[in-house]
N, C-alpha and C positions, 0 to 999 in steps of 0.2 A: 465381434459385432457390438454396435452399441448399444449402451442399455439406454431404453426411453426414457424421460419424465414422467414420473407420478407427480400429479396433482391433485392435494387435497381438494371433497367436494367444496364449494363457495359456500360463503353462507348467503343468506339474505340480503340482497342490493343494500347498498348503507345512504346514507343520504347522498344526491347529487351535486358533486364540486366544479368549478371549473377546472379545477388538475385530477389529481389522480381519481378514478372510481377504483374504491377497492372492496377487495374479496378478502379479508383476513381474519385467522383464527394466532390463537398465540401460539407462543416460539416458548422452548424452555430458555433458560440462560446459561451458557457455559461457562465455564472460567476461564479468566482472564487471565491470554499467555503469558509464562512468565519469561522473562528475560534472564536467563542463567546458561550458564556453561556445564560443560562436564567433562565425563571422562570417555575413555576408550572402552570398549566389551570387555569383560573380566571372565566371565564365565558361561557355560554352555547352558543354562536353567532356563526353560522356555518359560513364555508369559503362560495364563490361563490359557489362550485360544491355543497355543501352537505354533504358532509365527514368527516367535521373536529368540534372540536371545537377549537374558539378561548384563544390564551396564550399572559399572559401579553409582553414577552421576547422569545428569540429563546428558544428549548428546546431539546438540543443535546440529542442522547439515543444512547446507547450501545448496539451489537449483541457480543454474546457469543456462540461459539458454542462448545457444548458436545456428551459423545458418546450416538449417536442419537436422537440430537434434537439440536434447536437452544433456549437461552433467549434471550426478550429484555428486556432492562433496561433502566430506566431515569435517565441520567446522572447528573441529580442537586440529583435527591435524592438518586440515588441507588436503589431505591425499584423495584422488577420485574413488567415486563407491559404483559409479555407474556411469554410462552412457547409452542413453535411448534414442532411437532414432523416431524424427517428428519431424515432416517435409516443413518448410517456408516459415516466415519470421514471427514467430511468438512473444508471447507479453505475459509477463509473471506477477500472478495476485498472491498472497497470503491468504490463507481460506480462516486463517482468524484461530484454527485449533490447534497451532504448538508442532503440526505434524503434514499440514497437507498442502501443497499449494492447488492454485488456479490458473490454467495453462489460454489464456487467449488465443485460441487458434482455429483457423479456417481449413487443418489437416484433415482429416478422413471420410464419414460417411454421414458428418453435416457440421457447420460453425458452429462455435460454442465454445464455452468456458470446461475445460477437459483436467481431469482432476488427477491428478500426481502426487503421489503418496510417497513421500520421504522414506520413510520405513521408521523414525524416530518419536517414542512415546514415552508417556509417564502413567503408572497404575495407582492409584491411591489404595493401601492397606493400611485403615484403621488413623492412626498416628502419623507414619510416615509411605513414603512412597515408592514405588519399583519401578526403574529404567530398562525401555528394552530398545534393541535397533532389530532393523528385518534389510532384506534387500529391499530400494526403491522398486515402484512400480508408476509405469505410467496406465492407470485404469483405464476402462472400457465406457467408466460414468463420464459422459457428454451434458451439460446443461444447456441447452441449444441457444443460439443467439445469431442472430444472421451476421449481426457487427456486434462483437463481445465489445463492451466497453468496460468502465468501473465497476471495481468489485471491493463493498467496502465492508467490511467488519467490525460490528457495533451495535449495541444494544442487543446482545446477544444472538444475533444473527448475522450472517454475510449477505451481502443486498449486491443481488447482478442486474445490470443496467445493458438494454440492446439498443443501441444508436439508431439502428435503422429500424425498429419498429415503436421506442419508447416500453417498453415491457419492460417490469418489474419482476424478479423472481428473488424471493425470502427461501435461505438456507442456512438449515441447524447445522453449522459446522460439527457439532459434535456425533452427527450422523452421517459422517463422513467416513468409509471405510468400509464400510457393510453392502455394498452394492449402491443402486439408486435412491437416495431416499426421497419421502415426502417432502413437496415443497408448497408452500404459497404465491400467488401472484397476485400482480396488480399492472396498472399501466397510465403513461400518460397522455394528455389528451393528443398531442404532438408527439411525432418522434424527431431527436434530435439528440446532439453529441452531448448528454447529462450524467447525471447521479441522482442517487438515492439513498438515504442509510435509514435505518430506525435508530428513535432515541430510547433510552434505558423507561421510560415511562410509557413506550407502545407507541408513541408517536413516530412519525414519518418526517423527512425533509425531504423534500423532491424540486429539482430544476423546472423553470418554466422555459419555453421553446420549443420552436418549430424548425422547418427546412433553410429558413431564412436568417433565424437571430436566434440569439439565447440572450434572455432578459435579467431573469433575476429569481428568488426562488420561494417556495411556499412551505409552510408547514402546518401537518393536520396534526389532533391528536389520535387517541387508539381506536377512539370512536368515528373518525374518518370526519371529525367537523377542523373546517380552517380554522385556526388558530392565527395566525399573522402570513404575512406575502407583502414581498419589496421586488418592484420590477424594474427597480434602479439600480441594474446593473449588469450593463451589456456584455455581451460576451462572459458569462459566469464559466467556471469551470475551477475545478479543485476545492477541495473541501478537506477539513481537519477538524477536532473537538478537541478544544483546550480544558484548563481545570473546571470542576463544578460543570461540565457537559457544557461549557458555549461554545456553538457552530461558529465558524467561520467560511466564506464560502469567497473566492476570488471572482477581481471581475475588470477589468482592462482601465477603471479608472480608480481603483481601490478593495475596499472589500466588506461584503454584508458581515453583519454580528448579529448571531442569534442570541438572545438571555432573557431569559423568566419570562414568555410568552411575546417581547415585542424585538424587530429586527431592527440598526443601527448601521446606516449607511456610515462608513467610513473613508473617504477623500485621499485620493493619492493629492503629492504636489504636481503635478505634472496634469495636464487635461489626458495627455495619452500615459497610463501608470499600470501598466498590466502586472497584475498578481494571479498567476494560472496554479500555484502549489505552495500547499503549505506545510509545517513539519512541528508538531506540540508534543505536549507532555503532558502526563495525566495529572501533575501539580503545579505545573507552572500556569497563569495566562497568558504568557507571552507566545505568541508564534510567532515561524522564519516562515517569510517566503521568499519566490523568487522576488526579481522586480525588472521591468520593460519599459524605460520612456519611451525607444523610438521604434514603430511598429513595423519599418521596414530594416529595422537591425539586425535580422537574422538570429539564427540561435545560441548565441553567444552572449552571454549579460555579465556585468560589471558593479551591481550592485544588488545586494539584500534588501528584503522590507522587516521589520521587527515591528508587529502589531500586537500591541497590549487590551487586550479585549475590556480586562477590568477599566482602563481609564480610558478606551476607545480613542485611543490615538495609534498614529502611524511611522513609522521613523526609515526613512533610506537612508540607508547605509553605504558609502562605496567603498569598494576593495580595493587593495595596496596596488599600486600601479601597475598595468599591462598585464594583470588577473584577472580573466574570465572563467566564469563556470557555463555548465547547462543545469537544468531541472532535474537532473539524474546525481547532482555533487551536491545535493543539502543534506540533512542529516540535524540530530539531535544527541548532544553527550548526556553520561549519565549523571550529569549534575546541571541538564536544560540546557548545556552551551549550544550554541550554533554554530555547525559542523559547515567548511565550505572547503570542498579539491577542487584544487585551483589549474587553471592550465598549467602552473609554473610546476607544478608536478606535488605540490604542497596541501596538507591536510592543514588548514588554518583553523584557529577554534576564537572563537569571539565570544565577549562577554553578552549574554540579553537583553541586559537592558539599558548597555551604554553603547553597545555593537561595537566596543575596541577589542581588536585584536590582543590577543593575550598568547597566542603561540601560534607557530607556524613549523610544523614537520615533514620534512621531507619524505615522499612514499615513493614516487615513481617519475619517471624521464618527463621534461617538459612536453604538451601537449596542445595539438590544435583541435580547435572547435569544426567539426566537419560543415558540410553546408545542410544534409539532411538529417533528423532528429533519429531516421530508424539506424543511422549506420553506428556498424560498431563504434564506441568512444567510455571512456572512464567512468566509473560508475561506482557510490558510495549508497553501502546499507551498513546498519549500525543494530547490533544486540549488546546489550549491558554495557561494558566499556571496551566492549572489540568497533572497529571500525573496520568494517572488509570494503577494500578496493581493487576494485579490477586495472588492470595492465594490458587492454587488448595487442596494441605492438608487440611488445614480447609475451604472448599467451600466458600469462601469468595474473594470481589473485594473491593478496599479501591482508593480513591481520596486522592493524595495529591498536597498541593499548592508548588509549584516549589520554590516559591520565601522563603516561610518561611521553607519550608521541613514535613508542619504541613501533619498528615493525618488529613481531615476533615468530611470525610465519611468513612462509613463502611458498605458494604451490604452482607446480607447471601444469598445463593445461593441453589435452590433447587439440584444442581446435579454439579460435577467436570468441572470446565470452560479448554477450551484449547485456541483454538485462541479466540481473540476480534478483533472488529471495532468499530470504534465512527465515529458520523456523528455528524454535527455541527447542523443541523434544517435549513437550510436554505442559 
């Protein structure tokens, strides 16, 4: 059975915006996942609750999801820890706490973001800390959404966004695990295909859009008054926070910058220059994103954007000849490089801020670009200096080390992998 929604009571109406009205009380802040490896279980010492057994080391695990079903996997060794079964095609969020994902899915007894519990956590005692793993579970917690869309993790909370109603729902990842927990809500004036996150200061950044168009986007602060709003920029979609908390937010002909209260429209070369995804770093201000000059191009693209927030410039970059990626093959190394799997089967890693290629590593057999974005196709997510890329032709997922280009793992796969998430353990 599902568990409902708890919704905290609202407070007091906040002043009236033209976007979002909201109902908000604060969020604690959880910590921020780390990105580290570990080890395998060592010994049979359960945690406090019962649940677990204790790991020498963190022990990050991997969700993969297929047509109808999800694997988990352990990220040190590849080897599968589960397979659950979940009808028709899923979309994998990070729930932002080290441990949980967020399952996009229209499966059971109503749509919504459906929470999957890795089994991999970290306990703070005192000084240092205790690793445990458990069996995955796919929970019974539902967050309803008629059309789940983004699900972003930030400013201490994970922000779920519902396409087809514009609903806002605020959740303490770290009260993830215990049944349902308490959430907040808010909504926009319009529904339409957006986002939302909170900033570390209680502020909001929310999409503007309706049925028709997506414009551009607004931000309030904790007190629910507007702050700035730029609606120069059609079709918005994808968001990332670079150093020092600047928003970035794509949009078909460049892309907004948010910093210290005002936003900076920034200009592709191209009149049609779509920037739909972006990939930062919490020190760097550079991000990668995609890039789109011709709009009936299909899903296939042939060159990067590298946008420098601090000097508010833009840089296309093309890839080595007869190199296409999708939006599923970006990525960030652990020293900010820009990570691109190339059709040609190659993990290329590019400098940031001259965008030259600086290596190119072989992972997996030459690949083509499908014609539709949900079918299986190769797919790169990155924790510390592992890079896992999937293999769907030969059912296989492969770790490589960033820094040497080595693959060092290889795991078989009972069944075609489409999206992935990794979770650090803790």
């Amino acid at each position: 059975m599902t568990q409902r929604l708890r919704t905290r009571p609202p407070l007091p109406l906040l002043a009236a915006l033209a976007v979002p009205v909201l109902a908000l009380a604060a969020c604690s802040t959880p910590a921020e996942t780390e990105e580290a490896g570990g080890a395998a279980t060592v010994d049979e010492h359960e945690d406090d609750g019962g649940h677990g057994e204790e790991a020498a080391e963190r022990t990050p695990r991997l969700a993969a999801a297929y047509d109808g079903g999800l694997l988990v996997l352990d990220g040190l060794t590849l080897e599968l820890v589960a397979d659950l079964e979940l009808p028709g095609f899923n979309r994998l969020n990070p729930a932002g706490d080290g441990r949980h994902v967020l399952v996009s899915t229209t499966a059971g007894d109503e749509p919504g973001f459906q929470v999957l519990d890795l089994g991999t956590w970290a306990e703070a005692h005192g000084d240092h800390s205790h690793y445990f793993t458990a069996e995955p579970e796919l929970t019974d917690v539902v967050f309803p959404a008629a059309t789940p869309g983004h699900a972003i993790p930030h400013g201490g909370v994970t922000t779920l966004f519902d396409d087809a109603t514009g609903e806002i729902t605020f959740v303490d990842p770290t009260e993830l695990g215990d049944g349902m927990p308490e959430v907040e809500t808010a909504s926009t004036p319009e529904a339409h295909h957006g986002f939302a996150f909170r900033l570390d200061d209680g502020g909001l950044v929310t999409t503007v859009g309706d049925d028709d168009s997506r414009t551009g986007i607004v931000v309030t602060d904790a007190a629910g008054t507007e702050v700035a709003r730029s609606e120069d920029c059609p079709g918005v979609h994808g968001e990332a926070v670079a150093a020092d908390e600047v928003v970035i937010a794509g949009c078909e002909d460049g892309v907004l910058i948010y910093a210290e209260g005002e936003i900076t429209k920034v200009a592709s070369p191209d009149a049609y220059g779509r920037i739909g995804n972006q990939f930062t770093t919490h020190d760097s201000p550079v991000a990668l994103g995609d890039y789109k000059h011709d709009p009936d191009g299909g899903l296939g693209l042939h060159e990067i954007s590298l946008i420098d927030t601090a000097a508010t410039t833009l840089e296309v970059v093309h890839l080595p000849e007869g190199v296409e990626y999708t939006y599923r093959d970006l990525g960030r190394g652990p020293e900010g490089e820009a990570l691109v799997l190339g059709t040609d089967g190659a993990l290329h890693v590019l400098d940031e801020v001259t965008g030259e290629v600086v290596a190119s590593h072989p992972v997996i057999d030459a690949w083509e670009v499908p014609a539709e974005w949900q079918t299986a196709h190769p797919t790169l997510k990155v924790l510390g200096e592992t890079a896992y890329v999937t293999d769907p032709a030969n059912q296989r997922i492969h770790a490589v080390d960033i820094p040497t280009g080595e693959v060092y793992l290889t795991g078989e796969l009972p069944a075609v992998p489409n999206e992935i998430a990794v979770v650090s353990g803790g």
